[in-house]
C-alpha positions in Angstrom: 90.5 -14.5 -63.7 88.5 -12.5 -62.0 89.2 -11.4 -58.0 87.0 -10.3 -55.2 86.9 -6.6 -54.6 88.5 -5.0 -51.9 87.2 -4.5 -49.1 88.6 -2.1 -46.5 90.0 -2.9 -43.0 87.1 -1.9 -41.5 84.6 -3.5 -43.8 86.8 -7.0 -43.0 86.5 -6.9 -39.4 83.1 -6.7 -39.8 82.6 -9.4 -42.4 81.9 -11.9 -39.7 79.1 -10.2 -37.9 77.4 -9.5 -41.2 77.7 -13.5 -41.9 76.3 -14.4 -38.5 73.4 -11.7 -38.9 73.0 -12.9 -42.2 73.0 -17.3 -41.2 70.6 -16.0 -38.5 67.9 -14.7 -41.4 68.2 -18.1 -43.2 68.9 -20.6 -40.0 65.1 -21.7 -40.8 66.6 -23.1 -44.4 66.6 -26.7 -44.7 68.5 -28.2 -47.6 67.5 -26.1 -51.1 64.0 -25.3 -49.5 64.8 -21.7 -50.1 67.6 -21.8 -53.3 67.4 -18.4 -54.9 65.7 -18.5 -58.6 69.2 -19.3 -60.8 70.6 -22.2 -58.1 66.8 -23.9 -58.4 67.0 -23.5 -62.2 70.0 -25.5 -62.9 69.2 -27.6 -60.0 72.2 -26.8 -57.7 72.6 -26.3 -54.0 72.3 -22.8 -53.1 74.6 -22.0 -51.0 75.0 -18.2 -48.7 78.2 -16.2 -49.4 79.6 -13.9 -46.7 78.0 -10.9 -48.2 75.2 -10.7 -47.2 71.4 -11.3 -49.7 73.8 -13.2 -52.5 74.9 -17.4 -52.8 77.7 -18.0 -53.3 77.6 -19.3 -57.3 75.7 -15.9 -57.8 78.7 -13.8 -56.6 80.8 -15.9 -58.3 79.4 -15.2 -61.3 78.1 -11.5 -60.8 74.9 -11.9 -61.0 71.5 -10.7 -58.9 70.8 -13.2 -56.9 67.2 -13.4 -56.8 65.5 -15.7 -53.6 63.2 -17.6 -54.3 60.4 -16.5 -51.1 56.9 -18.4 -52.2 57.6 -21.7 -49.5 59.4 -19.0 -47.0 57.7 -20.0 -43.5 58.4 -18.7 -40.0 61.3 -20.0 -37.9 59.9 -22.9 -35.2 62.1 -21.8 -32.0 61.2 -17.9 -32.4 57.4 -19.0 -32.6 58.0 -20.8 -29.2 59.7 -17.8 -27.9 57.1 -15.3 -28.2 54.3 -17.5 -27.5 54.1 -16.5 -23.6 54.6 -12.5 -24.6 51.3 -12.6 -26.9 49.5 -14.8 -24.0 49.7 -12.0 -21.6 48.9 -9.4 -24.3 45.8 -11.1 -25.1 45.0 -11.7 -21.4 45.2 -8.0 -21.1 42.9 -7.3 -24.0 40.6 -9.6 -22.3 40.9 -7.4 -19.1 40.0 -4.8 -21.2 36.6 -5.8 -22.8 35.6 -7.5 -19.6 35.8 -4.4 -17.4 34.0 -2.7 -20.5 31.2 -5.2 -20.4 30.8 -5.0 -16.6 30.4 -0.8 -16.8 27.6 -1.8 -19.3 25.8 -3.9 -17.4 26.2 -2.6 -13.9 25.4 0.9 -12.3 28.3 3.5 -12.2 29.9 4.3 -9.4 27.8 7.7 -9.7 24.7 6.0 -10.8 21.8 8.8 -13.1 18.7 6.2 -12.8 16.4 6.6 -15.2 13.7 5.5 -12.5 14.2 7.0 -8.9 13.8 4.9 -5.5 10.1 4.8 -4.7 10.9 3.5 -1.2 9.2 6.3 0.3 5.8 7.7 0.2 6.8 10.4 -2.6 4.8 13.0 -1.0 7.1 12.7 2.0 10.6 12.6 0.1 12.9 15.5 1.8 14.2 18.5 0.4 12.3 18.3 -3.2 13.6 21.8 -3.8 17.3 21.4 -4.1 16.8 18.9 -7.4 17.5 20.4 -11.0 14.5 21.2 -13.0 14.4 18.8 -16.1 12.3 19.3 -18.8 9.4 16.9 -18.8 10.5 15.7 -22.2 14.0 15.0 -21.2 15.9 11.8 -20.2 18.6 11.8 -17.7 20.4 15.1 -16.6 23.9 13.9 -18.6 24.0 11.9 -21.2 25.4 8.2 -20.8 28.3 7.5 -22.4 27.8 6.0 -26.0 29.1 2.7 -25.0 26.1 2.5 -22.3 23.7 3.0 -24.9 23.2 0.2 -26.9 19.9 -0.4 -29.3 18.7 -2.7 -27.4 21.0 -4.3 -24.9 23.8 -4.5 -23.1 26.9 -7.1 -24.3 24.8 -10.3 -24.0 28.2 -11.5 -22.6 26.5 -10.2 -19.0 22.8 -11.3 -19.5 22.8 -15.3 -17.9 24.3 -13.4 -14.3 22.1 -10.5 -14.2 18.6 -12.8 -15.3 19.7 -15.5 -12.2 20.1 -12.4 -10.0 16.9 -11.1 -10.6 14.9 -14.5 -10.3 17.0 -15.4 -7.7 15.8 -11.8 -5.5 12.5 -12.6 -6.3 12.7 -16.4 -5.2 13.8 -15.0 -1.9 10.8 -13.4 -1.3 9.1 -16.7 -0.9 11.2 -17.8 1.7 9.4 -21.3 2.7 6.4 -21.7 0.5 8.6 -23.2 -2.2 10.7 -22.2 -5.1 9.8 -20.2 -8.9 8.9 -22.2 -12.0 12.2 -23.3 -13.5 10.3 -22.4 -16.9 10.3 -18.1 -15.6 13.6 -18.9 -14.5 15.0 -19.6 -17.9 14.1 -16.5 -19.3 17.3 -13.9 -20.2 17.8 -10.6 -19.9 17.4 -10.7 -24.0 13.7 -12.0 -24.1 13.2 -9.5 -20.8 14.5 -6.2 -23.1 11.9 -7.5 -26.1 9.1 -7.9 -24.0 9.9 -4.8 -22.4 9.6 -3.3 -25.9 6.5 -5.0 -26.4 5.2 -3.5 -23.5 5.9 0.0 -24.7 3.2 -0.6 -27.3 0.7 -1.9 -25.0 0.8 1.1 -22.5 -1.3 3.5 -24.4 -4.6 1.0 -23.8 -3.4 1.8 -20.0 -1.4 4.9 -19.4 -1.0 4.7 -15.9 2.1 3.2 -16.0 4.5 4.6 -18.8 8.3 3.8 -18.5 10.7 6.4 -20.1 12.0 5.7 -23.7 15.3 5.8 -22.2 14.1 2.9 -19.9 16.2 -0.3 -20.0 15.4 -4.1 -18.3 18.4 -3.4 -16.0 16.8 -0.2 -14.5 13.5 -2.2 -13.7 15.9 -5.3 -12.5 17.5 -2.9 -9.8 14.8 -0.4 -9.1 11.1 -1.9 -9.7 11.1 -5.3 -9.5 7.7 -6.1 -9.1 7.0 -3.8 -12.2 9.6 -5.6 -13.9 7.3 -9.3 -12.9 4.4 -7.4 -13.9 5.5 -6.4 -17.3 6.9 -9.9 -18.2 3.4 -11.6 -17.8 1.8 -9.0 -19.5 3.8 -9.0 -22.3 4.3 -12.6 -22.9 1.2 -12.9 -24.6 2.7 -14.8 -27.4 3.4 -17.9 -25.4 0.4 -19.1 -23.4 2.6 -21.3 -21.2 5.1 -18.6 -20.2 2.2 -16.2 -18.9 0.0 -18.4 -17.2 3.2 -19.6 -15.1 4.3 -16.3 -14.7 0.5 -15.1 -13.8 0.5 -17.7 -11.3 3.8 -17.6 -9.7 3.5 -13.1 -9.9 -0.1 -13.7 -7.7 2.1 -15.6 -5.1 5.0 -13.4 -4.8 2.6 -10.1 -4.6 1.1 -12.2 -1.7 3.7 -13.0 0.3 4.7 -9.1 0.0 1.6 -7.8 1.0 1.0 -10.4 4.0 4.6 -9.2 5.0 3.8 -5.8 5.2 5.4 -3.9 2.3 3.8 -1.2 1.2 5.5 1.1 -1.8 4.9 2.6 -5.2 7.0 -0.9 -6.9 4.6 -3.3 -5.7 1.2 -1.2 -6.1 2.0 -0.5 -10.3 3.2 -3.7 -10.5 -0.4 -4.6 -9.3 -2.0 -2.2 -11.5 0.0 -3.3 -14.7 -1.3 -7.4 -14.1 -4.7 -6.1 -13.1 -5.2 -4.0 -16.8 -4.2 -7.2 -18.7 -6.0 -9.8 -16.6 -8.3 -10.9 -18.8 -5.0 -12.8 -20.8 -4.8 -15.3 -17.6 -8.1 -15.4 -15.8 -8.2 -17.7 -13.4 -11.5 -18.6 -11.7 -9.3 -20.3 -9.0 -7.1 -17.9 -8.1 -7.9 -14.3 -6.3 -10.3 -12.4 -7.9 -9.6 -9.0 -9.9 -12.1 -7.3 -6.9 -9.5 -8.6 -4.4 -6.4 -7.5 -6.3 -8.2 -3.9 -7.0 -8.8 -3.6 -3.3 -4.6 -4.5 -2.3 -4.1 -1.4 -4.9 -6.7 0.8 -2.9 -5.2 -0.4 0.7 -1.5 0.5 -0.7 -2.4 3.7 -2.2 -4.1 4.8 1.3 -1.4 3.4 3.4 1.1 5.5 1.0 -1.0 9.0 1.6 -0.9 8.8 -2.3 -4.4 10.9 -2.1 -2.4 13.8 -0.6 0.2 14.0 -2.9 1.0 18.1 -3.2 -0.3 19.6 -6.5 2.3 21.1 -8.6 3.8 24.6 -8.6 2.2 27.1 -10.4 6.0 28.2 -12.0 6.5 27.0 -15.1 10.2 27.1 -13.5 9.5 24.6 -10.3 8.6 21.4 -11.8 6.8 18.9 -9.4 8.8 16.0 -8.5 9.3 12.7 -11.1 8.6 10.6 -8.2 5.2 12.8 -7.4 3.9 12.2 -10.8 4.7 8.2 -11.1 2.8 8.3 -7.8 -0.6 10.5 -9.0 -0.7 8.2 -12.1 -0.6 4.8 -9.8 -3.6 6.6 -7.5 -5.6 7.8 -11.1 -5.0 4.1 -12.0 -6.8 2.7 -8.9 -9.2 5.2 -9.9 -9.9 4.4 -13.1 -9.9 0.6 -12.3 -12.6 1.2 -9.5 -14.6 3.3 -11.8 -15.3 1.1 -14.7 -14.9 -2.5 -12.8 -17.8 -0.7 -10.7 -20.0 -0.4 -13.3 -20.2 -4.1 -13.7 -21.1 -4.8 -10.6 -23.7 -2.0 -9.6 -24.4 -3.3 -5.8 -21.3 -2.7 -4.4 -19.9 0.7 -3.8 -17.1 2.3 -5.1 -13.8 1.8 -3.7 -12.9 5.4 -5.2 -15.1 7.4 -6.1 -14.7 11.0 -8.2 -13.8 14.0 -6.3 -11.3 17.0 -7.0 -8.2 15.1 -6.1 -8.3 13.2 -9.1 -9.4 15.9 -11.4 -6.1 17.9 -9.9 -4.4 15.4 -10.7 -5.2 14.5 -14.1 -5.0 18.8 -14.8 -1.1 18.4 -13.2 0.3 15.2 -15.2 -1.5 17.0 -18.4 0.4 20.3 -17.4 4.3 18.4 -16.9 3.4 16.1 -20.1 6.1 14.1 -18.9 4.5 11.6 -21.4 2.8 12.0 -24.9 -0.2 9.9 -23.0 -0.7 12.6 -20.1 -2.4 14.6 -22.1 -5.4 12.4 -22.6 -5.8 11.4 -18.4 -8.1 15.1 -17.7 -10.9 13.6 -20.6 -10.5 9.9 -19.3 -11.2 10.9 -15.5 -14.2 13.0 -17.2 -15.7 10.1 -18.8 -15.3 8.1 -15.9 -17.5 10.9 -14.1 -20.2 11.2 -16.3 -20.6 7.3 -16.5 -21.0 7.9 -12.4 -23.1 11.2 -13.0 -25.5 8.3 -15.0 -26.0 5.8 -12.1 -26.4 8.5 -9.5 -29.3 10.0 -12.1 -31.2 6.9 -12.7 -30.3 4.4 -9.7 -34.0 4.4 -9.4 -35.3 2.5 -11.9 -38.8 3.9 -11.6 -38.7 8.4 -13.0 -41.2 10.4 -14.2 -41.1 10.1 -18.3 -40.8 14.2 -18.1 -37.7 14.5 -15.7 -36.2 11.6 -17.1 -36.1 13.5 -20.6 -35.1 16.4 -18.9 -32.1 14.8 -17.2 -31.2 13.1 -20.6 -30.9 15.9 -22.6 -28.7 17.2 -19.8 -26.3 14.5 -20.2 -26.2 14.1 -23.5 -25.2 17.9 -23.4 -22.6 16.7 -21.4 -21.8 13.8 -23.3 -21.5 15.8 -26.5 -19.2 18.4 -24.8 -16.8 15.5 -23.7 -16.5 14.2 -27.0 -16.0 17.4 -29.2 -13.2 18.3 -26.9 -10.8 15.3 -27.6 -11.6 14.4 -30.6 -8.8 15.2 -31.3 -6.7 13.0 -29.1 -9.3 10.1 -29.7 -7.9 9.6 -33.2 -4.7 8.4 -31.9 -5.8 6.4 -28.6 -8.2 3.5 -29.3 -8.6 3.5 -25.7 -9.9 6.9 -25.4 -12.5 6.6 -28.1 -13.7 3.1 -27.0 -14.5 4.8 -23.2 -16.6 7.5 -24.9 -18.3 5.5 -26.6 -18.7 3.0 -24.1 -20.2 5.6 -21.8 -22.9 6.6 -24.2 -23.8 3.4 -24.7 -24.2 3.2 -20.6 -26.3 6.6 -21.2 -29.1 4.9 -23.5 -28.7 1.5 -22.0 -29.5 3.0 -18.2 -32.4 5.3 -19.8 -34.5 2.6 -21.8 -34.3 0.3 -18.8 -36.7 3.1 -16.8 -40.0 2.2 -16.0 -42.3 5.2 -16.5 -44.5 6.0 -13.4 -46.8 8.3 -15.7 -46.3 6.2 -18.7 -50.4 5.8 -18.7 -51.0 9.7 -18.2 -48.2 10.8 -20.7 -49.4 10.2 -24.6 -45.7 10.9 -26.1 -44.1 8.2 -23.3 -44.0 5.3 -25.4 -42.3 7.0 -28.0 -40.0 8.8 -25.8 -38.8 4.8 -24.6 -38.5 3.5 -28.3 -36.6 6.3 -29.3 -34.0 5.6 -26.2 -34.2 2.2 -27.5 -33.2 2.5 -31.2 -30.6 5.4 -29.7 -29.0 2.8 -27.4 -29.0 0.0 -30.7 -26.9 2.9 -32.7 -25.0 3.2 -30.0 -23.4 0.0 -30.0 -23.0 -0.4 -33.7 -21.3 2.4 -33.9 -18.8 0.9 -30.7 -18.8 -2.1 -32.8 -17.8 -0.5 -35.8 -14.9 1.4 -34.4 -13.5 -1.9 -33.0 -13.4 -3.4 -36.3 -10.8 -0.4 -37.0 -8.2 -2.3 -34.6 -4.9 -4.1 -36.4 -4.8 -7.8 -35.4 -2.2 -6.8 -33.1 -4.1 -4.3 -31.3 -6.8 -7.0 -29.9 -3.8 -7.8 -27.9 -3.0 -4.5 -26.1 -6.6 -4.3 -25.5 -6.6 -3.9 -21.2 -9.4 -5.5 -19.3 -11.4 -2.1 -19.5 -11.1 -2.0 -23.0 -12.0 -5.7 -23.4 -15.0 -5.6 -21.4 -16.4 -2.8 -23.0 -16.6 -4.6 -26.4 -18.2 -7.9 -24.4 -20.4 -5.7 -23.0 -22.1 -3.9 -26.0 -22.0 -7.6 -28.0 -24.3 -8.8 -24.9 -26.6 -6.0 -24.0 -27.2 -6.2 -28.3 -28.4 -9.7 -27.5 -30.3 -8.4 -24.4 -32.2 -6.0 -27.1 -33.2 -8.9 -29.2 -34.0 -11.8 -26.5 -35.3 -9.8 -23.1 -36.7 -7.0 -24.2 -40.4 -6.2 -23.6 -43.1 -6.2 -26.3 -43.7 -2.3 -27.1 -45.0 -1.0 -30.3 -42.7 -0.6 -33.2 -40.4 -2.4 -31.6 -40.1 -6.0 -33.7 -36.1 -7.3 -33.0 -36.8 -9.4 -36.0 -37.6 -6.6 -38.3 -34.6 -4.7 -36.8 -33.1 -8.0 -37.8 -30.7 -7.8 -34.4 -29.8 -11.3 -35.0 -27.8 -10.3 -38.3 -26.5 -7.4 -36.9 -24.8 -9.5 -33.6 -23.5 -12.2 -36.3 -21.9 -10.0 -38.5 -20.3 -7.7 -36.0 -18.9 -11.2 -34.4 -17.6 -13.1 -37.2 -16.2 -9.8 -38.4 -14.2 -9.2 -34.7 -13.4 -13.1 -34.9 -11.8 -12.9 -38.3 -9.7 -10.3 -37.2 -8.8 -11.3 -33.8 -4.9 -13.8 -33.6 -4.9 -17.0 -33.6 -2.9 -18.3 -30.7 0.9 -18.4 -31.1 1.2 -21.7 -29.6 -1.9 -23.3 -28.3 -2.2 -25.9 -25.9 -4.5 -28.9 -26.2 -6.5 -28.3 -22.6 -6.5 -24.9 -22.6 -8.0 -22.1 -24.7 -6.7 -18.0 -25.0 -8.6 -14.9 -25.0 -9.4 -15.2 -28.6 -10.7 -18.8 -28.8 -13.0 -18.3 -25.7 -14.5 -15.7 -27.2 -15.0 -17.0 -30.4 -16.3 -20.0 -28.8 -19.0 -17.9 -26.3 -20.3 -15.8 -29.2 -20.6 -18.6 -31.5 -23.2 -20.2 -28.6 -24.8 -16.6 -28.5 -25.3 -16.4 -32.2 -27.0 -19.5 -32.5 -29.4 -18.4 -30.1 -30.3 -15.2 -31.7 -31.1 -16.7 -34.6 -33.5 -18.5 -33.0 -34.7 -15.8 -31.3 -38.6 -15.4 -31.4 -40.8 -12.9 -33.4 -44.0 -11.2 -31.9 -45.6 -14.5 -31.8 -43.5 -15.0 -28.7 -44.3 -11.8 -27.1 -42.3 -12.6 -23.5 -39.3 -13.3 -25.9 -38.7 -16.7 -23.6 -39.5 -19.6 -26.0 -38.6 -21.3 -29.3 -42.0 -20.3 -31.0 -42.7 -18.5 -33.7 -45.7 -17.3 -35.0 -47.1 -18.3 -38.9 -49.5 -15.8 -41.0 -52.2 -18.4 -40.4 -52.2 -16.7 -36.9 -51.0 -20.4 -35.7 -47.9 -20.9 -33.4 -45.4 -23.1 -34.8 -42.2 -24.3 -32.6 -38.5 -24.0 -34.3 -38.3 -28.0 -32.7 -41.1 -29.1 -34.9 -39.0 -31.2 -37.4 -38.1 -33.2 -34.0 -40.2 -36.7 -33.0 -43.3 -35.0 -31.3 -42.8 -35.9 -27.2 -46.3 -36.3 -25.0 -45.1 -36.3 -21.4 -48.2 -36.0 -19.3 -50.3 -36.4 -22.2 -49.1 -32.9 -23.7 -48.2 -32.9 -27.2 -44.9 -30.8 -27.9 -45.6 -27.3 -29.3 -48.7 -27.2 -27.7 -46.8 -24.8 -24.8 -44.1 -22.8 -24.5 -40.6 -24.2 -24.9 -38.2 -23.1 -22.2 -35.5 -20.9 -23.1 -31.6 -22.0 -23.2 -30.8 -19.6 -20.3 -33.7 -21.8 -17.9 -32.6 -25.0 -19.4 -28.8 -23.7 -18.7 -28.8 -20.3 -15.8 -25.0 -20.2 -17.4 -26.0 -18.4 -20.2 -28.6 -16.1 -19.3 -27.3 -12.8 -20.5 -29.5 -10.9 -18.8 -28.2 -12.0 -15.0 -25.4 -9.5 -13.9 -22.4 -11.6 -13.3 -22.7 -12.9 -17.3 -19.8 -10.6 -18.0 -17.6 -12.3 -15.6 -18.2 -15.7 -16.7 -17.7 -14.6 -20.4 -14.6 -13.1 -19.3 -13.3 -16.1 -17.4 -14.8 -18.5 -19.9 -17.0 -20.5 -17.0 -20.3 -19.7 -19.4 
């Protein structure tokens, strides 16, 4: 028989504690749940020796004993005991990310804005000296930490608080004329970053309000937050619902503002941002663009913005960020004044050109802060030679020889103006459209002149049918460019930009229906009727549809597709030489007979005369609306009363 080994004195004494230790491994066996590999095959009970890792039969028979581990499971009562330990662990790890997610979303106890306070009139901000020189090109001084920078956002973990904050400052402002549209309140600090982004896109058709690449929704949230209302309804041009609400409910906060006296840079480029994209919500019921432009003026003079200093001559001294944003806002207003002038010739402009702005466009240009700066020196230039044209010709009667004379001056001028950015015009639509534009104005202003010495002057007539078929080439070559736009472009187009193109579309139709009879000119043979349909159903195709239309309302798009569409069928009716006045439906027949376009219609004898037998009234008697050749048509095209 065999016999245990001996174990020494020592190794007995400690035979029990080894047993315990060992019992305390298995106390989660129950029955043969955990028999070792020899006791399960010959389907005994497995039973622990004192030695510790072997049953009992195993050391008996001095053998591995081999544990069967595949249905091992965890011990119940030490799963209860540690339960409270790995709560407050993962409580703490929770501490953790939420204090990370707050330092995300909220300014650091020593705060680097990307946008400074604008408060203050910028001009009169104190000690401008002691800042750091920055590069134009360069963000903030330091770096933000990488977790501060995500790609787009923030940990969406803090967007619900900071969105309610927001809407809930700006509900404020109302005080007791009732509370914001719960459909803007609903919008997160998500959909605010994208249509942030989307408005980065736009600003090039505008660039008097750039934001910083580096430029996040929370820096507009806590530093601009009328720009911030702005830029939402501007951007949200892919629901019609969401801007018209936030149109309406940005109109009534700016309001409220103004009538309460504030006055600073936030509120007057929050102005000029809904004023450039306007034509997306017109409203013929709510205040006019006029009214809004003049608020922008009134801030900008209250603000000394026109006596902002120019910038140092150093390249070492830079002129103050705050400076800059503020000569933009005032070259804005400018701009705005200058081209929404031109519409509307009987009033006076609000602004008009003087050195200021040029100084000021030469200074932005010089910092190129932003890649658009560079093109504001050529855009205040076009906007002066447009000016230099109605100053020229605001009478409408001139001598045929100084009326040459002063239009081979400007087209001198004109020429100069568009050598020197050509450049630039290939990557700004905006830039080229204005050039363009204002050569149209150019031909358009001339061939309306009335020649006092048109009788003594033999080369007169000619002179006028050559400023005629200049001003038609003119506008196809406008109309041409715009067909170059992306379908996605049409809706960055600003209110400048938009009314240029409605412009050249109508005075084309003013060519072929109200312009008087002179020799070689026949609209028919010119076949000006084709020409307007294929430039529109061209510029229709390639406009968006809407993203979500609404049954009792119409967008941008559709009402102009729906007011060209009425103009189109009226050019093709539009009468040949038989109709000399170019008023009537009549046309005349080689027989030397005058035939009406109605005829196929039951002839009508009221007072006894038979129908044809006089002229027809045009569409714009039967229907003032539509006449294209009364000033204000461009407003009613633009807010789709026509």
């Amino acid at each position: 028989m065999i016999g245990l080994p001996h174990q020494p004195a020592a190794n007995e004494s400690a035979a029990p504690s080894t047993s315990i230790v060992t019992m305390e491994a298995r106390e989660g066996r129950i029955g043969n749940a955990f028999a070792c590999e020899r006791c399960r095959k010959h389907k005994v009970r497995c039973v622990p020796s004192e030695t510790a890792g072997i049953c009992q039969r195993c050391l008996k028979a001095r053998v591995e004993c081999i544990e069967h581990v595949a249905r091992r499971r965890p011990a119940k009562p030490r799963t209860v005991v540690q339960t409270p330990n790995r709560v407050a662990e993962m409580e703490k790890r929770l501490d953790k990310l939420s204090a990370i997610v707050t330092s995300t979303s909220a300014p650091s106890s020593t705060p680097q804005p990307t946008l400074p306070s604008v408060n203050t009139v910028p001009s009169q901000i104190a000690d401008p000296t002691q800042r750091t020189p920055t590069p134009a090109s360069a963000a903030p001084v330091a770096p933000p930490p990488p977790i501060s920078k995500p790609p787009i956002l923030p940990n969406p973990g803090s967007t619900p608080e900071s969105a309610l904050s927001f809407w809930e400052s700006i509900n404020d402002t109302l005080s007791g004329l009732g509370r914001l549209d719960p459909v803007i309140r609903s919008i997160s600090v998500i959909h605010m970053q994208l249509l942030l982004e989307s408005y980065k896109n736009m600003v090039d058709f505008f660039p008097f309000v750039p934001l910083p690449k580096e430029c996040f929704c929370r820096d507009l949230i806590q530093q601009r937050p009328m720009l911030m209302f702005a830029v939402l309804t501007v951007a949200s041009y892919d629901s019609a619902l969401l801007q018209l609400t936030l149109s309406r409910e940005f109109r009534k906060v700016a309001t409220v503002k103004i009538m309460n006296g504030e006055k600073s840079l936030d509120l007057l480029q929050g102005l000029l941002v809904f004023i450039a994209w306007h034509h997306h919500y017109m409203d013929a019921q709510a205040v006019s663009i006029q009214m809004l432009l003049q608020m922008c003026i009134g801030i900008a003079g209250v603000l000394s913005l026109d006596r902002i200093p120019s910038s140092a001559k150093s390249p070492l001294q830079r002129s103050d960020p705050r400076d800059r944003e503020a000569k933009r806002a005032y070259l804005g207003c400018y701009y705005l004044a200058s081209n929404l002038g031109l519409m509307d010739t009987c009033r006076a402009r609000s602004i008009p050109y003087s050195t200021v702005v040029r100084s000021y466009a030469s200074d932005l240009a010089s910092a190129w802060e932003h890649r658009s700066d560079a093109i504001l020196p050529i855009l205040v230039d076009t906007c002066q030679f447009m000016e230099d044209v109605e100053e020229t010709f605001r009478n409408q009667s001139e001598q045929a020889l100084a009326a040459r004379s002063q239009l081979k001056r400007l087209s001198d001028k004109w020429d100069s103006i568009w050598l020197a950015s050509k450049a630039q015009a290939n990557d700004y639509k905006t830039l080229h459209w204005i050039e363009l534009t204002a050569r149209i104005y150019l031909y358009r202003t001339t061939a309306a002149l009335e020649f006092s010495d048109r009788e003594n002057t033999p080369w007169a007539s000619g002179f006028q049918l050559s400023l005629r078929i200049s001003c038609l080439r003119s506008i196809e070559q406008f109309l041409d460019s715009s067909l170059q736009l992306s379908p996605s472009q049409y809706e960055f187009l600003s209110i400048i930009d938009w009314l240029s193109m409605i412009s050249a579309l109508t005075t084309l139709g003013k060519l072929a229906l109200h312009t008087s009879p002179m020799s070689g000119w026949d609209p028919s043979e010119l076949q000006l009727g084709k020409t307007f349909e294929y430039f529109r159903d061209q510029l229709s195709s390639q406009m968006p549809r809407a993203h979500d239309p609404q049954e009792n309302s119409e967008d941008l798009f559709e009402r102009f597709r729906r007011i060209t569409a009425i103009m189109k069928v009226a050019l093709k009716n539009s009468p040949g030489r038989g109709s000399p006045n170019g008023s009537t439906f009549e046309i005349a027949t080689g027989s030397g007979r005058t035939v009406s376009l109605l005829q196929e219609l039951p002839p009508m004898k009221p007072n006894g005369i038979v129908n044809g037998a006089e002229s027809l009234p045009a569409p714009w008697k039967v229907n003032p609306q539509f006449d294209m050749s009364n000033n204000e048509f461009l407003w009613k095209f633009l807010m789709g009363s026509v």
